[in-house]
N, C-alpha and C positions, 0 to 999 in steps of 0.2 A: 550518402552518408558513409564514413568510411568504415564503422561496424556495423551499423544494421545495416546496410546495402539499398536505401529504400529512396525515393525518390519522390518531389512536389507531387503530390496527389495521391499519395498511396495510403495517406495518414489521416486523421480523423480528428478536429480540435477533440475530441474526448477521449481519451486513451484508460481502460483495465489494466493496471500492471499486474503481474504476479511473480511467482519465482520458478514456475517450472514451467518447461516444454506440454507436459501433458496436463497441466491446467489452461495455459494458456489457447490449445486446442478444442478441450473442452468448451470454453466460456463460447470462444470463435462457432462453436458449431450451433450454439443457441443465438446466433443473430443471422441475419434474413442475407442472405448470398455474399454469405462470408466468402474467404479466400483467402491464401497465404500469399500474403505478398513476399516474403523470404525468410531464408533461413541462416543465420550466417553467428559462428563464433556463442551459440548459446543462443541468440537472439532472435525468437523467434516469433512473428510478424503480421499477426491477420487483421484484414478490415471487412466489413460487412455494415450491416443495417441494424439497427432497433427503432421501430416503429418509424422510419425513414430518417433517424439521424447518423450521421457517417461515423463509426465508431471503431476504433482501434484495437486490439490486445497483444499484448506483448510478454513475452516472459524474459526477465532483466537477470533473472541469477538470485546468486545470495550476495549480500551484505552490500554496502555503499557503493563503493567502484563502482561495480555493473550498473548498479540504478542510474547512477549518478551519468552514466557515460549513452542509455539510453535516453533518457528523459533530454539532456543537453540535445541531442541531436534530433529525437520527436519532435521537440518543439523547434528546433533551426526547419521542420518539415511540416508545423502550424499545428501541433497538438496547443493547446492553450487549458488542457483540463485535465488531471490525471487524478485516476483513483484505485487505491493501493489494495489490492483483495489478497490476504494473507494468513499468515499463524502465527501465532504468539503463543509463551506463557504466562499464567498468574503469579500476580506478587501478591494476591489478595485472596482471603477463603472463598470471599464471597465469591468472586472470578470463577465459573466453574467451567468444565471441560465441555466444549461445545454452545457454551455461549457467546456469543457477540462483542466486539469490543470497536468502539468508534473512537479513532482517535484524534484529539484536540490539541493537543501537543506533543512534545519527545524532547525527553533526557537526551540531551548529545553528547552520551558516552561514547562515542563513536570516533574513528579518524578522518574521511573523507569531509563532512560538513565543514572541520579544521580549518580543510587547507584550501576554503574559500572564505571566509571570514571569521573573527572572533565569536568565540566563544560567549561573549556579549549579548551575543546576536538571538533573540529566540526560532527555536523549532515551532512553528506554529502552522496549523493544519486552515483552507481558506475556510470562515465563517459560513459563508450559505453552502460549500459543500457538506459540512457538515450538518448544518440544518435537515437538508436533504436527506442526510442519510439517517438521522434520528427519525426523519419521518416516515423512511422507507422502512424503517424496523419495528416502528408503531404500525404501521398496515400491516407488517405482515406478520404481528403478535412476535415476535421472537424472545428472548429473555437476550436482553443487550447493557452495556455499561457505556458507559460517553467520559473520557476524560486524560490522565497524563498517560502515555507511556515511555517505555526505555529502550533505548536504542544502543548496541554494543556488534561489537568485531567480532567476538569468540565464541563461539553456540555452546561450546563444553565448560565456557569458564562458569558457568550454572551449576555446574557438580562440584561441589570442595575439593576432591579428592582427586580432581584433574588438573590445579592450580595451588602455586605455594598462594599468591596470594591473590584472589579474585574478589571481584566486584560484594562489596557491602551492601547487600541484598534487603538487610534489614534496617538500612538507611531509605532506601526505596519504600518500602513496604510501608514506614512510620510515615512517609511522608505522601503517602496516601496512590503511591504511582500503581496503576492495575495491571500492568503486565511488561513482561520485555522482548523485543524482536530485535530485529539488524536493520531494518532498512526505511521508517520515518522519518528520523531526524534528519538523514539525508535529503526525502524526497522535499520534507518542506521548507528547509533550507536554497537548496535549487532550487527550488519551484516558485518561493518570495523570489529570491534574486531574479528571475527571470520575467520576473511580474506574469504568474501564470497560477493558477490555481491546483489547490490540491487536497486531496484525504487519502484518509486510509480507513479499511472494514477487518476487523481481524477476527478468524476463528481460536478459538481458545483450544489447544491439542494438548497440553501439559500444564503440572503446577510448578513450577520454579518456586513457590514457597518451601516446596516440601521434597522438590527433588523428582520430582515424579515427572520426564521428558515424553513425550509423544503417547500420548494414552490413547490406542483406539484409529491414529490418523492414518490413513492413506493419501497416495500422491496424487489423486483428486478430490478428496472426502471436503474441505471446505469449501468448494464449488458452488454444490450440490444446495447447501440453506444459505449463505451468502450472496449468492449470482445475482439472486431474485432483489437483492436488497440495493446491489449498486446496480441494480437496472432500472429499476424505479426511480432511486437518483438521482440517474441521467437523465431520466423523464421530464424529474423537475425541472432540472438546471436546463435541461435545454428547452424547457414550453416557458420559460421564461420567471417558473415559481419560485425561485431561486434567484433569479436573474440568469445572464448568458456568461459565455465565458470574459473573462478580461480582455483586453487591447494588450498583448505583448510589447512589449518596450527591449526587452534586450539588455 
C-alpha cells in the first residue's frame, strides 16, 4: 500500500484506530505477540493477537484525510472491521470528563466524507459493533453515554475567540449531540461505502460546552479505561455474539 507500506497478511479483519503514535503502541503491547509491522508517513502499524484473533492497530492522525486514506487501504489488505478509540469533547453537562462516549452516529460537519458522497448520505456507526461495545462497558461498570456525535476540520474552532465565525455549538447541544471530535463521520462514511463495519469509543478529555479543552489528558491516558472496552468487543464480534465481520464488496 503506498502509505502504510503494509502488505496481504500483515493486517487483521479487525483493526483499533487511533490518533497517535504512542497510543497506538501502547494498545499493540497489550495483545499477545504483537509487532510493528511499519512505520511510514505517521502511520503506524502493529498486529498481534487477542485471545487468538488477528488484530490490527494503527495510528491514522488527526482529522478525515489521514483516516480516510488508512482505512481505504486496511481494507484493499482485508481489514473488514474498524474501531475508533479516541477523544472527544462534551456538548452536554451531563457528558463529564472521563466518561465514555459510544458513537452511533456523526454530524458530517466535516470535508473529506463530502468529497465521497452527498451529504444525504448518513454517518452511521455498524449496529452490532455497537451493541458490542455497550456491552463491553456494561461489564466493565464504566459511566458511558451511547448516541450522536460531531464531527469537524478545526479543533480550535471550539474557542469563540479563535474564529470570526465558528460552529453553532448551541444548535448541537439543543439537539441533543453529546460531544464533538474529527474523525467519525469520516470513518462511517468509508466504512458504509466499502461495505465494512464500523464504531467508535471516545474518552471524554474536555467540555466544549463551556470551553474547557483537554482537562487532565495525556498522550496515552484514554488507553488505559477504554482498551479494555474494545477488547471485549472484539471478543464479541469475533466469537460470533455480535455476528462476524461482513463480506467486503468494494
Amino acid at each position: 500500500m503506498y502509505h502504510i507500506k503494509c502488505r496481504k497478511g500483515d493486517v487483521g479483519e479487525y483493526v483499533i484506530l487511533c490518533g497517535s503514535p504512542a497510543r497506538a503502541r501502547k494498545i499493540a503491547s497489550s495483545l499477545s505477540e504483537s509487532k510493528l509491522v511499519n512505520q511510514a508517513r505517521g502511520y503506524d502499524v502493529y498486529s498481534g493477537y487477542l485471545d487468538g484473533v488477528f488484530v490490527t492497530v494503527a495510528s491514522v492522525g488527526i482529522g478525515g484525510p489521514s483516516l480516510a486514506i488508512a482505512v481505504e487501504e486496511l481494507y484493499e489488505l482485508g481489514a473488514r472491521c474498524f474501531i475508533r478509540l479516541g477523544t472527544c469533547g462534551s456538548l452536554q453537562e451531563e457528558v463529564k470528563v472521563g466518561d465514555l462516549v459510544v458513537a452511533q452516529a456523526a454530524v458530517r460537519d466535516e470535508g473529506t466524507s463530502r468529497q465521497y458522497i452527498s451529504l444525504k448520505y448518513p454517518a452511521v456507526a455498524d449496529f452490532e459493533v455497537v451493541e458490542s461495545l455497550i456491552a463491553a462497558c456494561k461489564k466493565h461498570n464504566v459511566s458511558f453515554h451511547v448516541g450522536v456525535v460531531h464531527s469537524k476540520d478545526a479543533f480550535y474552532a471550539e474557542l469563540r475567540d479563535k474564529v470570526l465565525k465558528g460552529v453553532n455549538w448551541d444548535t448541537w447541544r439543543r439537539a441533543g449531540v453529546l460531544a464533538t471530535e474529527m474523525e467519525c463521520a469520516t470513518l462511517f462514511v468509508v466504512s458504509s461505502l466499502r461495505r465494512a463495519r464500523a464504531g467508535a469509543l471516545l474518552m471524554v478529555v474536555g467540555e466544549t460546552w463551556n470551553e474547557k479543552l483537554i482537562v487532565g489528558e495525556s498522550e496515552v491516558g484514554p488507553v488505559d479505561k477504554a482498551l479494555p472496552v474494545v477488547f471485549d468487543a472484539i471478543r464479541l464480534l469475533a466469537s460470533g455474539g455480535k455476528g462476524a465481520p461482513h463480506e467486503g464488496k468494494g
